[in-house]
PADO-242380 format. One record per residue (C-alpha): residue number from 1; x, y, z. Coordinates in Angstrom, 2 decimals, always signed. Example, Ala and Ser with C-alpha at 12.3 -4.5 7.8 and 13.67 -1.06 7.14 Angstrom:
! PADO-242380
+-----+---------+---------+---------+
! seq !    east !   north !      up !
+-----+---------+---------+---------+
!   1 !  +12.30 !   -4.50 !   +7.80 !
!   2 !  +13.67 !   -1.06 !   +7.14 !
+-----+---------+---------+---------+
This chain:
! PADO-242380
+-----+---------+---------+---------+
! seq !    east !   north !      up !
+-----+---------+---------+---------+
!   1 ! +170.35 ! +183.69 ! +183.39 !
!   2 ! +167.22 ! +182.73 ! +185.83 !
!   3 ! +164.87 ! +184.88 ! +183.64 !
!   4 ! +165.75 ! +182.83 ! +180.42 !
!   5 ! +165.36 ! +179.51 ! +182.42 !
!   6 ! +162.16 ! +180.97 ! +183.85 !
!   7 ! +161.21 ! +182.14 ! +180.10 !
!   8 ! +161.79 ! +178.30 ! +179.11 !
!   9 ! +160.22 ! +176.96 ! +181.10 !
!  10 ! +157.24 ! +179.03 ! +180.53 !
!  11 ! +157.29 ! +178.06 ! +177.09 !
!  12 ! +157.06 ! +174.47 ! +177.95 !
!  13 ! +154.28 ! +174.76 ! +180.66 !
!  14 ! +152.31 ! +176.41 ! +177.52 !
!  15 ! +153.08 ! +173.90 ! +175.18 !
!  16 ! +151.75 ! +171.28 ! +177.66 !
!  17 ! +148.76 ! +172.66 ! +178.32 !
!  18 ! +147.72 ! +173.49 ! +174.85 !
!  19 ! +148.54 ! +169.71 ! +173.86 !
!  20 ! +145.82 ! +168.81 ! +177.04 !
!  21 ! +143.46 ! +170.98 ! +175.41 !
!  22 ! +143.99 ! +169.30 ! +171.72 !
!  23 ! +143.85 ! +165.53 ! +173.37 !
!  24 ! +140.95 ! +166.13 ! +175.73 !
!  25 ! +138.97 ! +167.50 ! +172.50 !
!  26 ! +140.03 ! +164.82 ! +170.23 !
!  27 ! +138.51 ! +162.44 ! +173.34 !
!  28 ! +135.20 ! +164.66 ! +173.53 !
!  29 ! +134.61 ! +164.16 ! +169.87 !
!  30 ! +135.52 ! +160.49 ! +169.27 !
!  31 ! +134.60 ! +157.78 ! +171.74 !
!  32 ! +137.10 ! +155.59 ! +173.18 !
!  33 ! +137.63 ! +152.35 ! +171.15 !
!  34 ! +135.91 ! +148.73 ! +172.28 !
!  35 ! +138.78 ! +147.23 ! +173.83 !
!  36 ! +137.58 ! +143.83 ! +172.14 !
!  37 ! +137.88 ! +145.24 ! +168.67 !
!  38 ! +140.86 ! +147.14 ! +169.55 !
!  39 ! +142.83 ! +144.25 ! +170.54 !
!  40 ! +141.71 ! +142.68 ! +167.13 !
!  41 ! +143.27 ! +145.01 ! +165.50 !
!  42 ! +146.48 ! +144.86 ! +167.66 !
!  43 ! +146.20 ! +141.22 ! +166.91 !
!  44 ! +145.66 ! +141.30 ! +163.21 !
!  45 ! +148.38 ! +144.64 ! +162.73 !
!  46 ! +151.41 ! +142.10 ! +164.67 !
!  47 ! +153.39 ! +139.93 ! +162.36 !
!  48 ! +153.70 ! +136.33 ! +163.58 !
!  49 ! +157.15 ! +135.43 ! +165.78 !
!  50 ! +159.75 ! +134.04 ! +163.57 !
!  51 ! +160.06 ! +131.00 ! +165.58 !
!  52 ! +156.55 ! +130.26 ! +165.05 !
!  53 ! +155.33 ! +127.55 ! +162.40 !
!  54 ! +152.18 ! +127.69 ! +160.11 !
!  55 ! +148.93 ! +125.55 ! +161.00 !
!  56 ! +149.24 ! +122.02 ! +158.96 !
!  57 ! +145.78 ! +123.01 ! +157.38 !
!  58 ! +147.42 ! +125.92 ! +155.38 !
!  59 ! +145.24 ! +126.02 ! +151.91 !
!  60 ! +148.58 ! +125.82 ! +150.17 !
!  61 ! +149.33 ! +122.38 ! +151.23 !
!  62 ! +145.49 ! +121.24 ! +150.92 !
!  63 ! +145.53 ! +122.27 ! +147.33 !
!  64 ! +148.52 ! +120.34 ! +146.93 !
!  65 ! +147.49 ! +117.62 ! +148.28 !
!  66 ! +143.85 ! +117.73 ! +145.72 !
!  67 ! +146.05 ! +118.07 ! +142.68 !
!  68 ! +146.70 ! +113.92 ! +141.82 !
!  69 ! +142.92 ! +113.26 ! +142.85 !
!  70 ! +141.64 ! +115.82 ! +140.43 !
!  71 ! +143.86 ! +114.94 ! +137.83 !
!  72 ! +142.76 ! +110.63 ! +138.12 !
!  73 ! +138.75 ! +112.48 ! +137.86 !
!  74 ! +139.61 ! +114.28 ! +134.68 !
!  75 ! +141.15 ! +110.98 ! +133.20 !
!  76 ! +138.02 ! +109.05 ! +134.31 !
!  77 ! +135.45 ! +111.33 ! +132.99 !
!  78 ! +137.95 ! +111.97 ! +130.03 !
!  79 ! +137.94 ! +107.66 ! +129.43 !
!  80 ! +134.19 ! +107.21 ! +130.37 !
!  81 ! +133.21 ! +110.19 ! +127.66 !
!  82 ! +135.50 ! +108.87 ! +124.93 !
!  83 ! +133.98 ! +105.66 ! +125.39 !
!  84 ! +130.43 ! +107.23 ! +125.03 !
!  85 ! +131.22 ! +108.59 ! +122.04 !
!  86 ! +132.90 ! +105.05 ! +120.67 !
!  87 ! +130.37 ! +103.02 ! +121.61 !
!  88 ! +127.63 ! +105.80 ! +119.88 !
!  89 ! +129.42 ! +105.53 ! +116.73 !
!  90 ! +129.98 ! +101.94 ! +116.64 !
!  91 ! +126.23 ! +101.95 ! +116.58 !
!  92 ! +125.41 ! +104.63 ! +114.05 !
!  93 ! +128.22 ! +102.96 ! +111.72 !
!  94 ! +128.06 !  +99.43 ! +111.96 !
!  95 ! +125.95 !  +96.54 ! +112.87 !
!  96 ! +126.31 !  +94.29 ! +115.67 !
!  97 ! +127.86 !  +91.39 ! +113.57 !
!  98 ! +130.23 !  +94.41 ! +112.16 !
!  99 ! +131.46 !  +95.16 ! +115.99 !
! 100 ! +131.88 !  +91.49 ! +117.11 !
! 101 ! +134.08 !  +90.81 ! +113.87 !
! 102 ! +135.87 !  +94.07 ! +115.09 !
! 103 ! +136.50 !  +93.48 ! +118.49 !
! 104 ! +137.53 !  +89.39 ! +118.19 !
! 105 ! +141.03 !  +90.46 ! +117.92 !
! 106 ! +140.22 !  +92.62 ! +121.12 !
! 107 ! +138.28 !  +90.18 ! +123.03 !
! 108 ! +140.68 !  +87.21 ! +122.38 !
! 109 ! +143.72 !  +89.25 ! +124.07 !
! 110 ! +142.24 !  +89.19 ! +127.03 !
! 111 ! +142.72 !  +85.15 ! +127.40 !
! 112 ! +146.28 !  +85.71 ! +125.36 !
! 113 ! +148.67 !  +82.95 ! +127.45 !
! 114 ! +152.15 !  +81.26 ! +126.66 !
! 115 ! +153.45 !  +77.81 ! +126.09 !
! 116 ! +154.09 !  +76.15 ! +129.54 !
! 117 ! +158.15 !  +75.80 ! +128.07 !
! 118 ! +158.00 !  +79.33 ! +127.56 !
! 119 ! +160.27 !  +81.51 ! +130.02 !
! 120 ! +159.70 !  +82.82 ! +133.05 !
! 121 ! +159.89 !  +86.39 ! +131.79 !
! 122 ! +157.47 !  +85.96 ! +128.81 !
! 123 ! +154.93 !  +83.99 ! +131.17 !
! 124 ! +155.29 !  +87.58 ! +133.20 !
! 125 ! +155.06 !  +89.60 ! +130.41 !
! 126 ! +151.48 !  +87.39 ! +129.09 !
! 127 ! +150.06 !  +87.18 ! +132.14 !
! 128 ! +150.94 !  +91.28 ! +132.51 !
! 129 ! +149.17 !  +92.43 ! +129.03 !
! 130 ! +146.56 !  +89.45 ! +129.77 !
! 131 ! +145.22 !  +91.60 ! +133.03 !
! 132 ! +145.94 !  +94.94 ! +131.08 !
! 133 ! +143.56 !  +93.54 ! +128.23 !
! 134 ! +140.95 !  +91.97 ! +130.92 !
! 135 ! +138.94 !  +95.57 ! +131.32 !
! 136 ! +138.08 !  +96.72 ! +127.80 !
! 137 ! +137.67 !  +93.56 ! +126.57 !
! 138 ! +135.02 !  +93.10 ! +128.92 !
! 139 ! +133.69 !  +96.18 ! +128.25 !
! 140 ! +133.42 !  +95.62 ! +124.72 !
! 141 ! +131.50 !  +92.21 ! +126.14 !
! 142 ! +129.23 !  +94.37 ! +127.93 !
! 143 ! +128.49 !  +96.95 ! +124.67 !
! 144 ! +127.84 !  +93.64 ! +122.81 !
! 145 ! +125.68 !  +92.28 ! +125.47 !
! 146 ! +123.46 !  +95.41 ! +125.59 !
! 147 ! +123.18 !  +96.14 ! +122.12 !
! 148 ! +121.85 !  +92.66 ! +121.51 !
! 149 ! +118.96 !  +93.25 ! +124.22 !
! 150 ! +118.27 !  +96.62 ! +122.96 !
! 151 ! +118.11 !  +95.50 ! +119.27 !
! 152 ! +116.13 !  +92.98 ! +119.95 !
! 153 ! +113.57 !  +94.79 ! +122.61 !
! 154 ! +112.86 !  +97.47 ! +120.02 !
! 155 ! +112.53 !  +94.76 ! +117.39 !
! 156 ! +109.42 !  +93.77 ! +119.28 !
! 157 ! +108.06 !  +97.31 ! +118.46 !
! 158 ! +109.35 !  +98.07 ! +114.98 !
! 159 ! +109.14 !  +94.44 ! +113.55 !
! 160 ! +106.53 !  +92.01 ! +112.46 !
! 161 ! +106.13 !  +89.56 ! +115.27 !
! 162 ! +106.76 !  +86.35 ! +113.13 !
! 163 ! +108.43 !  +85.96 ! +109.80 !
! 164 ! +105.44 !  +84.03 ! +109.08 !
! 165 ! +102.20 !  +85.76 ! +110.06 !
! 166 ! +100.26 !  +83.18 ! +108.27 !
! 167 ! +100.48 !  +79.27 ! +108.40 !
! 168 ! +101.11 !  +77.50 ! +105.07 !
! 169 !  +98.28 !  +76.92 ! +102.46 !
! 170 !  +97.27 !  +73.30 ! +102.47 !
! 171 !  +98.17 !  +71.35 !  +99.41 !
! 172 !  +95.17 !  +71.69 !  +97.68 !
! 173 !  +94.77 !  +75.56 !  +97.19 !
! 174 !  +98.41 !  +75.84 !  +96.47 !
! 175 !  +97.03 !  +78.09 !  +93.16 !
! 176 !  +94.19 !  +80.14 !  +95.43 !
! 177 !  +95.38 !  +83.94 !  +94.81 !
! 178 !  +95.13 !  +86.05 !  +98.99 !
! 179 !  +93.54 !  +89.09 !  +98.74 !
! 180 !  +94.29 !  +91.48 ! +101.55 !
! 181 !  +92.02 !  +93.83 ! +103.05 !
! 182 !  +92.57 !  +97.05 ! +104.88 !
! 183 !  +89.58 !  +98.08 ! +107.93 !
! 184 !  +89.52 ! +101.58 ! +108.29 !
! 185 !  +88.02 ! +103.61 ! +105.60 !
! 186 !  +88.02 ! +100.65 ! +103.00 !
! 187 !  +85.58 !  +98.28 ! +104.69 !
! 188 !  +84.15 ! +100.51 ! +107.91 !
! 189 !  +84.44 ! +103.87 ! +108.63 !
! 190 !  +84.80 ! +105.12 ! +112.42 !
! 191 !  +83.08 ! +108.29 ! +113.01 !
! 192 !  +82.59 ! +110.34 ! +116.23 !
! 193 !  +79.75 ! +112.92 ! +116.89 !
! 194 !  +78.63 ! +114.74 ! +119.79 !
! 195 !  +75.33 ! +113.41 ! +119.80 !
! 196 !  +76.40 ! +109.72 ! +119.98 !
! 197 !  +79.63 ! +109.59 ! +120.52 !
! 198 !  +81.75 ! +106.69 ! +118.29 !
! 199 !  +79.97 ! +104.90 ! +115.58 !
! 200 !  +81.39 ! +102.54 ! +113.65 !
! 201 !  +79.67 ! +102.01 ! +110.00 !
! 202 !  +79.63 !  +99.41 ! +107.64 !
! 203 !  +80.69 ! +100.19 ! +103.62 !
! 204 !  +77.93 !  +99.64 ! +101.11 !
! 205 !  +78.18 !  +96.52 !  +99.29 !
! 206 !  +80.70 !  +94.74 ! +102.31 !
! 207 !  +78.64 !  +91.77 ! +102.78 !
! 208 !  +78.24 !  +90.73 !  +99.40 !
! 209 !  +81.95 !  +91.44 !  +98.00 !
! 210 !  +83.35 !  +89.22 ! +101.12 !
! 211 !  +80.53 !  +86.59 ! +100.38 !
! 212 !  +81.19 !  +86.40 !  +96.76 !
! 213 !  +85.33 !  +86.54 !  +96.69 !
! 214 !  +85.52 !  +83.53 !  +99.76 !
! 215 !  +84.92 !  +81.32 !  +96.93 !
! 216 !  +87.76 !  +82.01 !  +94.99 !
! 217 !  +89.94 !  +84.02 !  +97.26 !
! 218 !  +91.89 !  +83.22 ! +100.59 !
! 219 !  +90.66 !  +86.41 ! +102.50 !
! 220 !  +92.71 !  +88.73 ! +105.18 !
! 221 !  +92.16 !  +91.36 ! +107.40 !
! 222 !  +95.79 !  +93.45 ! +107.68 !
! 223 !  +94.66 !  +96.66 ! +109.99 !
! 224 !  +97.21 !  +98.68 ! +111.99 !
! 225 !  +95.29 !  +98.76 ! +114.82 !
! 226 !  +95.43 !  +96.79 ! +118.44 !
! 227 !  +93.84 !  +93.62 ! +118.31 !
! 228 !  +91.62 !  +94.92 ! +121.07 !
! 229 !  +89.99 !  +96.61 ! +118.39 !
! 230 !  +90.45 !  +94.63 ! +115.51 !
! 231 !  +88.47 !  +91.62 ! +116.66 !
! 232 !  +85.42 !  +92.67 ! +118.00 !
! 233 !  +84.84 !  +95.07 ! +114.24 !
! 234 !  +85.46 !  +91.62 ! +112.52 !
! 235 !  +82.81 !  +89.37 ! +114.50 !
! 236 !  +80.41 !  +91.82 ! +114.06 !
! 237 !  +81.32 !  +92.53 ! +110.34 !
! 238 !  +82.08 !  +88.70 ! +109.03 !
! 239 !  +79.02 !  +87.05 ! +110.39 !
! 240 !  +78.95 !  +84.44 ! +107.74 !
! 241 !  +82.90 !  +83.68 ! +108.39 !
! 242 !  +84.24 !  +85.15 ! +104.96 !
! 243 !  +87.67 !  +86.30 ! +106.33 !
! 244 !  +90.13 !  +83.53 ! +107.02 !
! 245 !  +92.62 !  +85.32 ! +109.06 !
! 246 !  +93.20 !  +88.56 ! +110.99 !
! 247 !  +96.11 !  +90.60 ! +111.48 !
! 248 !  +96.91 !  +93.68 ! +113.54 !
! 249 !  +99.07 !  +96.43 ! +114.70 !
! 250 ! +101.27 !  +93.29 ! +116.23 !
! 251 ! +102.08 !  +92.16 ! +112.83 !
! 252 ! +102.87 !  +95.74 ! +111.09 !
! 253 ! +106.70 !  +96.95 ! +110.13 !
! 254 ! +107.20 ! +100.29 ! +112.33 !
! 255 ! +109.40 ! +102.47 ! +110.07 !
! 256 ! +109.89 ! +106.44 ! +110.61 !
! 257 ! +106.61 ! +106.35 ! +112.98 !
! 258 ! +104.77 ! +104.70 ! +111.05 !
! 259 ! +103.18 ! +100.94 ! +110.92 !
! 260 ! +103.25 !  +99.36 ! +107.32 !
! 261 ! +102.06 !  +96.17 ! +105.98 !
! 262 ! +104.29 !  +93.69 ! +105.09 !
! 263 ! +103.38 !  +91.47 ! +102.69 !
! 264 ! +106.72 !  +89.55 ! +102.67 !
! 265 ! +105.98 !  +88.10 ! +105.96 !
! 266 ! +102.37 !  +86.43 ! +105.10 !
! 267 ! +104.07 !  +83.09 ! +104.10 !
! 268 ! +102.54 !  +83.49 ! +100.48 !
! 269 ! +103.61 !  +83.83 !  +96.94 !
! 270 ! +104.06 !  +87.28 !  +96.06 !
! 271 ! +102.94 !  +87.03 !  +92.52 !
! 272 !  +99.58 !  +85.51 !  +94.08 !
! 273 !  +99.02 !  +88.27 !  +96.99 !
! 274 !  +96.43 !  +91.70 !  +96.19 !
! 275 !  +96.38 !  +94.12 !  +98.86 !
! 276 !  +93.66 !  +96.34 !  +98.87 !
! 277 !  +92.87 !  +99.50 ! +100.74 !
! 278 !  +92.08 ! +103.34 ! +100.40 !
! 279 !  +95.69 ! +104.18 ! +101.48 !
! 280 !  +97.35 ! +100.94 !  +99.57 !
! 281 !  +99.69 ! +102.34 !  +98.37 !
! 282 ! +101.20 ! +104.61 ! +101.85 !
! 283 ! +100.76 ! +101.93 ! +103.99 !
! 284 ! +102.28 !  +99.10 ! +102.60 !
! 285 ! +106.15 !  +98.09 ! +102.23 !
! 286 ! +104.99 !  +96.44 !  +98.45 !
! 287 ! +103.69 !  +99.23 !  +96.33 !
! 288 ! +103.40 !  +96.57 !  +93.08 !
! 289 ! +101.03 !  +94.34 !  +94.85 !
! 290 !  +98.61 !  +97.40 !  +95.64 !
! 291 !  +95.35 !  +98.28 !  +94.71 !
! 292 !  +93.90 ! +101.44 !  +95.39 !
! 293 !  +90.47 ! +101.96 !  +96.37 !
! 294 !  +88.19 ! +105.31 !  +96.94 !
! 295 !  +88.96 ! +105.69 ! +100.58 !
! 296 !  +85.21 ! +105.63 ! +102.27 !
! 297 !  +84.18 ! +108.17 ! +104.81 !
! 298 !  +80.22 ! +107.31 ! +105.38 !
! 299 !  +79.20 ! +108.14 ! +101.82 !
! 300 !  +75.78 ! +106.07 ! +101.53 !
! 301 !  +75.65 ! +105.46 !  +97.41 !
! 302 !  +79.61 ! +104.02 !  +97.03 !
! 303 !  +80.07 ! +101.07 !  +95.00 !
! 304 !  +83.78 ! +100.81 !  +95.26 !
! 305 !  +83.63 !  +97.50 !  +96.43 !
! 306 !  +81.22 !  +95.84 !  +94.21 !
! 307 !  +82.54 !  +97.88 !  +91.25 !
! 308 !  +85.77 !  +95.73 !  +91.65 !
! 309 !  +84.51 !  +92.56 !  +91.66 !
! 310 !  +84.42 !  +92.12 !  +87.89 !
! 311 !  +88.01 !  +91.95 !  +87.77 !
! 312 !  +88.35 !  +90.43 !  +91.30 !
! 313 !  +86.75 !  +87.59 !  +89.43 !
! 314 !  +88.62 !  +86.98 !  +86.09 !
! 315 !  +91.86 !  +87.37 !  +87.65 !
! 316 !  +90.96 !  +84.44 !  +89.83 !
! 317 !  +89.57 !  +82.46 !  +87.36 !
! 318 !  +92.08 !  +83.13 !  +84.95 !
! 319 !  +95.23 !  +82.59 !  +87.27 !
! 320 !  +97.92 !  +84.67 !  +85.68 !
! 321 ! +101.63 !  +83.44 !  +86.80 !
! 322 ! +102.23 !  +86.74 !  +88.57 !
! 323 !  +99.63 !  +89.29 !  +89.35 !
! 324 ! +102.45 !  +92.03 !  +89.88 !
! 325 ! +102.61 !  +93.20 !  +85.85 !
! 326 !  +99.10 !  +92.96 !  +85.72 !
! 327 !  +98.40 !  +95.48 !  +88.20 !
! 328 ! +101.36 !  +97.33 !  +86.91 !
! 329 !  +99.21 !  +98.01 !  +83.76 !
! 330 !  +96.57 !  +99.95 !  +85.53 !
! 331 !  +99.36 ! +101.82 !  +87.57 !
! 332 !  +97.27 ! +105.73 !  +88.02 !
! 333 !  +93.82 ! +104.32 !  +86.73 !
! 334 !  +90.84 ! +103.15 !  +88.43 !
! 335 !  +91.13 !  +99.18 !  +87.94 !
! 336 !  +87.20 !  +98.69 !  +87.83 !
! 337 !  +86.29 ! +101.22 !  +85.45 !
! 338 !  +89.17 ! +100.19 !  +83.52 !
! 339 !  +88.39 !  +96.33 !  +83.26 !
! 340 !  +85.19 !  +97.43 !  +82.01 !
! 341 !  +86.90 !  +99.67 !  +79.06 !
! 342 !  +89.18 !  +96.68 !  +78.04 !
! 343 !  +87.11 !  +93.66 !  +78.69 !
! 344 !  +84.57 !  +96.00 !  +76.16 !
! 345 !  +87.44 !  +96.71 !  +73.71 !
! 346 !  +87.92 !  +92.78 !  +73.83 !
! 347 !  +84.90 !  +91.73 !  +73.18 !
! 348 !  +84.52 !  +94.13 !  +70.40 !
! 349 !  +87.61 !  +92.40 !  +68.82 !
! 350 !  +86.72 !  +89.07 !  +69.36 !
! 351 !  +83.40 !  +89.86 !  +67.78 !
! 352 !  +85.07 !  +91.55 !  +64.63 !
! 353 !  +87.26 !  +87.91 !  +64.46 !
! 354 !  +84.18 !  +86.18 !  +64.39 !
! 355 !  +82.48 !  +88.14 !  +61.73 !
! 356 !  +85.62 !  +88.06 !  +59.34 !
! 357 !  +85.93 !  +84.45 !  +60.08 !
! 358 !  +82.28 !  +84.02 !  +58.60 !
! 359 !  +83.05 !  +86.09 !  +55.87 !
! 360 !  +85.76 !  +83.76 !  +54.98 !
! 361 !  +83.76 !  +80.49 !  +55.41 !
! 362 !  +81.43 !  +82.34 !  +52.75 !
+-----+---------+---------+---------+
């Protein structure tokens, strides 16, 4: 009996000394923990006590709480871009007389009251879709408001700046035909080179084709370029006073980025106005009122402007009712050298009616 309680207990004094061995090993080979981090851990492993409650910050609740506010942004950015888009398509699709026929209805709700014998509830009930009405009728106010500026601050730019850019005729050249003139490349020619810099040349023949047509002709300068530069070329170039009136970029029609002539805003009879340039008939807004010139770019032997003269001169003394169908006849031919043909073939006729008309008197 003592030898097995002695073997036993052998046994165990063995096993406890080969489980020293194993934990003061495992110790050797793997330092002891920080007792900071370790306690983290402890911390971080234990489940909360039951009886304890959660922080009032838990995300949960904040997220809750952020759902109503988000939801009243969406709506607002939801009304402001749907209003955006209204407002941009009110534009594209209709003018501003258009939108204020529109929107009277609109506009007039927001002042919408009841008789003063009316009841109680239906004075609530006015006054109620009264205030309701109140905010986009004033915003239609405001669209209204704004479009008007806008339309008429880039009417400065795109529009003529008078529906009159000349002042009436007096009463006794109520029958004088206007001949407009473009500037660039019809009477001067602007040329740059490095030697000189900018040089600004006169077309052969100027002085003596202004000189001649003052006497029959109201004259105009139409030029689509500032002032600045349109006034100082014409002192220097009308010495003698030829050219009545001036006009400039200022007075142009600005259409697709580009600055036409108008002639419907010069105050004068259509069927009595000749515009003439090298580019008549791509830079005016009147195509049947154009005559088109050799544009000149410094060549020293053109004539184009004396070459015209001829019939400069017998449509003025002749005064047709409306100089549109007579230009329409020389639509795609040069007008000078065409005069010349016809008022030839003309007097070729008359002088074949003269000699029959002598035969018969024999």
């Amino acid at each position: 009996m003592h030898a097995v309680v002695r073997s036993r207990s052998a046994r165990v004094s063995s096993l406890l000394s080969r489980n020293s061995r194993r934990s003061s090993s495992s110790s050797a080979t793997n330092p002891p923990e920080d007792p900071i981090i370790s306690s983290a851990r402890v911390v971080h492993n234990q489940s909360p006590p039951s009886h304890t409650s959660p922080p009032s910050s838990v995300p949960p609740a904040a997220g809750a709480e952020s759902k109503p506010w988000n939801f009243l942004m969406y709506a607002l950015a939801a009304a402001i871009t749907g209003g955006a888009a209204t407002a941009g398509y009110a534009t594209y699709a209709y003018s501003l007389d258009e939108v204020e026929q529109k929107t009277k209805a609109l506009r007039a709700a927001a002042n919408y009251t009841v008789g003063d014998d009316a009841p109680a509830s239906e004075k609530f009930q006015s006054r109620l879709y009264s205030s309701v009405m109140t905010v986009p009728a004033k915003l239609v106010e405001f669209y209204l408001d704004m479009r008007q500026l806008t339309e008429e601050h880039v009417r400065g730019y795109t529009e003529p700046t008078s529906d009159k850019l000349l002042p009436d005729l007096h009463p006794m050249e109520q029958h004088v035909f206007t001949i407009v003139l473009d500037l660039n490349e019809t009477l001067i020619y602007s040329d740059w080179k490095r030697d000189r810099g900018w040089a600004t040349l006169k077309r052969p023949g100027v002085d003596a084709f202004l000189e001649h047509l003052a006497q029959y002709y109201e004259i105009v300068v139409y030029s689509d370029q500032l002032n600045m530069y349109v006034d100082p070329v014409i002192e220097r170039l009308d010495q003698k006073h030829c050219i009545r009136y001036r006009l400039s970029r200022g007075d142009t029609k600005y259409v697709n980025g580009k600055h036409y002539r108008d002639l419907s805003a010069l105050n004068r009879d259509p069927g009595r106005v000749i515009y003439i340039s090298g580019h008549a008939v791509e830079s005016s807004l009147q195509a049947e009122n154009c005559v088109e010139i050799k544009p000149w770019k410094g060549e020293v032997e053109d004539t184009a402007l004396l070459d015209l003269i001829p019939f400069l001169e017998y449509v003025a003394k002749h005064r047709p009712a409306d100089i549109r169908p007579v230009l329409a006849s020389y639509q795609g031919r040069d007008i000078a050298k065409e005069f010349i043909e016809r008022s030839k073939e003309h007097q070729r006729r008359m002088q074949e009616q003269k000699q029959q008309g002598s035969f018969w008197r024999r």
